[in-house]
N, C-alpha and C positions, 0 to 999 in steps of 0.2 A: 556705211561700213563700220562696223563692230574696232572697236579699241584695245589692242592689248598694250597695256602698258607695263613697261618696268623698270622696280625701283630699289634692285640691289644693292646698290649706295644711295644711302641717303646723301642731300646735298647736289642733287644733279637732277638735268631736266629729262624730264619720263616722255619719251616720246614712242607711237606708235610702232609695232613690230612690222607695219604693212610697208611701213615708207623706206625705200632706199636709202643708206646714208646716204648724205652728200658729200662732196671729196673734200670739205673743209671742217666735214662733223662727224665723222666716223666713231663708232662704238663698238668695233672687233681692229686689236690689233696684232700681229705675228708676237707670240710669246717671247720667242729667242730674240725677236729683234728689239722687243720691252727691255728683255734682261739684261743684254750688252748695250743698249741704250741706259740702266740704269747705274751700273756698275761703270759706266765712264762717267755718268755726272758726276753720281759718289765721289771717284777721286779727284774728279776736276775741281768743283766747287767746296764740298763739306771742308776738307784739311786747311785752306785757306781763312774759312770763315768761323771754322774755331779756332783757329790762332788767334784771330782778330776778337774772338768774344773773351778768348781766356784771357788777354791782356785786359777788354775793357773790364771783369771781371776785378781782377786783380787792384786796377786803376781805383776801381768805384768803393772796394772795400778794405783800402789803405789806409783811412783814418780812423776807424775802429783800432786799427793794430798799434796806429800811432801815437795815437791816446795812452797807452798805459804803460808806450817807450818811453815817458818824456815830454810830448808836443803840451798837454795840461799844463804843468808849469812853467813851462818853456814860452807859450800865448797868455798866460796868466787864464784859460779857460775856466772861470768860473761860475757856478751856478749853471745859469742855462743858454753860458754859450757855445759849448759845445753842441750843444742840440741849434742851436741857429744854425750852425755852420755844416748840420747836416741837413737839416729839412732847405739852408737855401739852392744847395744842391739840386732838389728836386721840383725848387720853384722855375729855377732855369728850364728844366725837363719839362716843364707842362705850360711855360708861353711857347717854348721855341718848337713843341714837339709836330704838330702840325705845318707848320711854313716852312720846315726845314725840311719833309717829310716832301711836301709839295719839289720843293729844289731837287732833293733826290730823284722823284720821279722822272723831274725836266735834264737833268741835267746825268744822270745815269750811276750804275753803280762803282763807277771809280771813285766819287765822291768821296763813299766811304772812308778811303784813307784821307782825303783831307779834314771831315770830322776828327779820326784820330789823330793828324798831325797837331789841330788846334788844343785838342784838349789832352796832348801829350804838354806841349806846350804850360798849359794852367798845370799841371801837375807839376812841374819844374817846378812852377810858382808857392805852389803848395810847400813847396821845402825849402824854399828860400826866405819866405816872409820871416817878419818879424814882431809883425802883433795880430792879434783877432782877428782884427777889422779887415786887414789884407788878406787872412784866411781866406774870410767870408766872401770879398770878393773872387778870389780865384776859385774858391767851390762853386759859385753863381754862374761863370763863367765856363766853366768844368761842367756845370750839369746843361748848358745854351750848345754846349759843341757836342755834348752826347746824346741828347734828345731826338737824334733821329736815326742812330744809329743799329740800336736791336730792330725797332721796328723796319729799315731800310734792307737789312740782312736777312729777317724773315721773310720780309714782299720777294727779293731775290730769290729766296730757296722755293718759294710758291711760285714762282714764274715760269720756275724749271719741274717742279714736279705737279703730280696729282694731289688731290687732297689727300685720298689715300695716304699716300706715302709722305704726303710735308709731315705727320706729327712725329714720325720715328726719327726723321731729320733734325726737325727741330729740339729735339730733345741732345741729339749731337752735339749741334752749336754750342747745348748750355753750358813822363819820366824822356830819360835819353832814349831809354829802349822802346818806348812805346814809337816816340818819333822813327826810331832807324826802322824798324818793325812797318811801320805804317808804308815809308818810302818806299821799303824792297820790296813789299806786297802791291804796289799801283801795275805792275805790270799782269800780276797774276788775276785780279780782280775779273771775273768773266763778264763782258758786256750784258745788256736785256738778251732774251734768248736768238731776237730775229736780226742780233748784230755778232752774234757770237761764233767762234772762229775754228774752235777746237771739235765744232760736228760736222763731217761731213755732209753734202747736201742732201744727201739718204735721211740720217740719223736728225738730221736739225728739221727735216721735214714731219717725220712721225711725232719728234718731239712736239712741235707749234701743234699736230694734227692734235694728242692727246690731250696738250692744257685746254685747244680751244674748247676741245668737246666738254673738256670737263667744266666750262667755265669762268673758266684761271684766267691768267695775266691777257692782257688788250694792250698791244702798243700804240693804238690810237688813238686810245683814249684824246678827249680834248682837257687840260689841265685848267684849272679854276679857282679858285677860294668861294667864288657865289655855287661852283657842283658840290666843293667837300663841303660846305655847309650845309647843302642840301640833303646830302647823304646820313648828315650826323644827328638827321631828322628821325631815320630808323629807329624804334624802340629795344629792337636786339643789339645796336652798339652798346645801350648805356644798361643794359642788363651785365653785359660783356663787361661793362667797365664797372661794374659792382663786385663781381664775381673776384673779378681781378682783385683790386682794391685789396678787398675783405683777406684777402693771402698774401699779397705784398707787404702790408703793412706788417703782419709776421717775419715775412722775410726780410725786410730789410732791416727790424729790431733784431733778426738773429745778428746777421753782417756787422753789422755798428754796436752792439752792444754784449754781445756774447764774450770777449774778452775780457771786460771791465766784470761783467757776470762771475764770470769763472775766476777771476783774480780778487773777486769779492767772496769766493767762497772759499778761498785759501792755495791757489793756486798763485806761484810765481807768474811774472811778467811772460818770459818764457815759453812757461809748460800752459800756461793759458791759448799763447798763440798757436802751439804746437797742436794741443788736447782741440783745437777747432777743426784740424784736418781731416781726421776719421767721422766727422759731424757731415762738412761737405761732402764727402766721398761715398757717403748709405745714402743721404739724400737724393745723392745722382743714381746711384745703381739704384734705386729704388722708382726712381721716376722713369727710369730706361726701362726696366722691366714691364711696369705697370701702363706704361705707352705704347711698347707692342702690343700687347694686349688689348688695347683701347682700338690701333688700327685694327687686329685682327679681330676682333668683335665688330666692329665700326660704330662703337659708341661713346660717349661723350660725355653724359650727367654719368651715371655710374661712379665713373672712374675721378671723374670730378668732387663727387660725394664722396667718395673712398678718401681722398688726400686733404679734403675738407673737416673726415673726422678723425682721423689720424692728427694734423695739426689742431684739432680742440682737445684729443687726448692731450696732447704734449703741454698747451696752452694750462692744462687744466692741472696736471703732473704740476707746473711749474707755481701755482696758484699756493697747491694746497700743500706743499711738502714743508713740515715745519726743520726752522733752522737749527733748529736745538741738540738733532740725530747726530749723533755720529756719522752718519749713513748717507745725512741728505746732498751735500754735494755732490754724491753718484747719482742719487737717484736723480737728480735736478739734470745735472750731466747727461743720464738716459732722454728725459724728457726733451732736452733739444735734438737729438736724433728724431722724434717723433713729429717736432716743429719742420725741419726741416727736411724730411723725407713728404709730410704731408702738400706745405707750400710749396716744392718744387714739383709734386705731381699735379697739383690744382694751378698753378702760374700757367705754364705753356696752356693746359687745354681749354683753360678760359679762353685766352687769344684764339688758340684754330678752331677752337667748338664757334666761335661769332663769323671767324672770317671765312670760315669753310662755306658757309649759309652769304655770304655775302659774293655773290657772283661775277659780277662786275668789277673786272680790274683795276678800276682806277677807287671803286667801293670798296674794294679788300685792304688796298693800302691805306684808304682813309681810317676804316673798321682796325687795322690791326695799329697803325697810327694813336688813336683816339685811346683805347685798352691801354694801352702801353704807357703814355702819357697823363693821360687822369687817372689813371690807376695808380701813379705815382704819387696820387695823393694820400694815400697810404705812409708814405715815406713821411709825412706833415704829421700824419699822427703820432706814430711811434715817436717821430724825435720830441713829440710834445708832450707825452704821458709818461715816457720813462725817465721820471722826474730821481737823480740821483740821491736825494733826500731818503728815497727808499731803498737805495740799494743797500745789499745783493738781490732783494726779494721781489723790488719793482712791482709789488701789485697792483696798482694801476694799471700800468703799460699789459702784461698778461692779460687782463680782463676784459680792458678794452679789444684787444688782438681775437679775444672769446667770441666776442660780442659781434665784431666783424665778422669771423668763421660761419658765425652760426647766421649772419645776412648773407654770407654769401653764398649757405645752404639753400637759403628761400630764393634769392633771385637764380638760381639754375633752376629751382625746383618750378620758377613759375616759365621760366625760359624750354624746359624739357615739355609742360603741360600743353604751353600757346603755339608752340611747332608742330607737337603732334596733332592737336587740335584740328591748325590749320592744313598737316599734310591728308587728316581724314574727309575737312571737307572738299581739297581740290580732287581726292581722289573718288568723292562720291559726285564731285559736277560733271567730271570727267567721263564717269560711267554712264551718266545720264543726261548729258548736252555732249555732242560731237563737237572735239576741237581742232579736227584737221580741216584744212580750206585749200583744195587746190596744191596736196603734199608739203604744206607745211605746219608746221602746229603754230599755233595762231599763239600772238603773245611770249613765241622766241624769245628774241630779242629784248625779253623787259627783265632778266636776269632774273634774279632771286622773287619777285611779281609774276612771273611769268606761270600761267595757271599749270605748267607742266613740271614746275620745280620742286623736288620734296626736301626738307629741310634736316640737318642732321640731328641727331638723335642721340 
């Protein structure tokens, strides 16, 4: 029997036209019932889980701001302690980011607000201490309670939707009040999809029908540290966690040090914090735009490469602008719109371009786990290069952020080459060795291995 295969998205398994779906793997479904199926997650999940990101947002880049309120002389921060007290932030983030990651899994997505109860909690502390050294610890502690938290809230939005449609989502998502915040939220928190309450049994049924087909969330998985180990065997995680990297480490030098920047080139306390707003705010409509986009083409490196060299313009802007102009505070100023319009379109699609390709549910949370967490080792950098001796101009810290940009060109670039590679050869075995046995495609079940998979693009 002759094979027709297809492979309109990439990232899903190609199985033959001859075979029946089966009623747990179907590949046509009612449009209208997609659409009102999609438009109630939307309200259900999205507004919830960007409250919760806008605050951890807010939470995670309040020591930049506080820095040039006051907290430097106030902790005696000097030298390079302020940069301790940020990178230990992300030391926390990358022991706790996987075993906490694991807890979520087991224990479900209410969790979440206990995450932010705790590291509402450390945040209190944050403003209470009264030397460094307590800093240091409550950031330590602040980055152990939030290290599972993005990535626990993306695996959630992937649970619920297609690949398709998780990057337009995810781009959505991007103290006392965090606590009160976290409490009133534990009720709203929508369970895994096959506990969840607010679909009817019509609507929760297509929903399960569409991830499984699509390869998405497994609540059966069996949970392990010797499986996520094994997983993190895969050679496109840590490409994924390159990609990453090499763009975080920009954006988190924006966050933490864009204040001190801008009040180094003559900018009040103030109009520093102020002049950062209109920065986030192009970043984000720039990464929303250029994300639709991305789903509606269904592609990945592209758009990846686009926000990669965009933040090496701005890297590059910021390098070479001498201080002597009249002028160059603005231009140095433009150039962070270019840093962070670049890194926030390259952040998110590092993450779903890896986990999109990683099919296995309980694989996808390890995969987007893993990104997320070592890629925070980005965050080690920056606070270690942008050594304030140099400031306003920080050339170091810029060059290195270059240097990163330009590896995290070549690891997409080799990550776009060895998928396609290999979706040509499954797709010339396929033509030429039969891989249906008795109406199944042989090798189902091996997920993203599985010789009927083609990998995103």
């Amino acid at each position: 029997m002759a094979d027709t295969t297809s492979s309109a998205e990439k990232g899903v398994l190609v199985q033959s036209t001859s075979l029946s779906p089966s009623p747990t793997q179907p590949h046509t479904f009612d449009p209208t019932a997609e659409r009102r199926l999609l438009r109630k997650l939307d309200l259900r999940i999205l507004p919830i889980l960007w409250l919760l990101y806008l605050v951890n947002f807010i939470d995670r880049a309040n020591i930049g701001n506080a820095k040039i309120q006051g907290m430097e002389s106030a902790l005696a921060l000097k030298k390079q302690r302020f940069n301790i007290a940020v990178w230990v932030f992300n030391l926390g983030y990358l022991v706790a980011g996987i075993p906490l990651q694991i807890l979520f899994k087991h224990y479900g997505p209410k969790s979440l607000c206990v995450m932010m109860f705790c590291w509402g909690i450390t945040v209190i502390g944050c403003g209470l201490v009264k030397t460094w050294e307590q800093l240091v610890v409550c950031r330590l502690l602040e980055g152990i309670a939030e290290s599972a938290f993005i990535a626990g809230s993306a695996y959630l939005i992937g649970a619920y939707y297609r690949k398709r449609e998780f990057l337009d989502r995810i781009f959505i998502i991007e103290g006392c009040v965090t606590i009160s915040i976290s409490m009133a939220c534990l009720p709203f928190i929508p369970a895994f999809p096959e506990h969840c309450t607010f679909l009817s049994p019509e609507e929760k049924t297509l929903m399960l029908q569409r991830i499984q087909a699509d390869g998405g969330h497994v609540s059966s998985d069996e949970i392990s540290l010797s499986k996520a180990l094994h997983y993190l065997k895969d050679w496109k995680i840590w490409t994924g966690v390159i990609m990453n990297l090499a763009v975080t480490e920009a954006a988190n030098s924006l966050s933490n040090f864009q204040p001190t920047i801008l009040k180094g080139l003559g900018y009040t306390a103030t109009s520093a914090q102020i002049h950062t707003i209109p920065v986030y705010l192009v970043g984000a409509a720039f990464s929303v735009v250029l994300s639709h986009m991305s789903t509606r083409l269904d592609a990945r490196f592209p758009f990846y490469l686009l926000g990669a060299c965009v933040l090496a313009t701005g890297l590059v802007v910021e390098i070479t602008t001498p201080l002597h102009l009249h002028y160059s505070a603005k231009i140095r100023y433009m150039g962070m719109f270019f840093i962070a319009s670049g890194a926030y379109l390259a952040m998110p699609i590092s993450i779903i371009w890896t986990s999109i390709n990683c099919t296995n549910g309980y694989k996808r949370a390890v995969a987007i786990t893993a990104i997320i967490n070592f890629g925070t080792a980005g965050a080690f950098v920056s606070s270690n290069v942008f050594l304030f001796k140099e400031a306003p101009r920080f050339r170091t810290g810029f060059s290195v952020g270059l240097g990163l940009a330009c590896g995290g060109m070549v690891a997409a670039g080799v990550t776009w080459w060895a998928c396609r590679r290999e979706n040509t050869r499954r797709d010339k075995m396929m033509a030429t060795v039969g891989e249906i046995e008795g109406g199944e495609v042989q090798g189902f079940n091996e997920g993203d291995q599985a010789n009927g998979f083609r990998f995103a693009l």
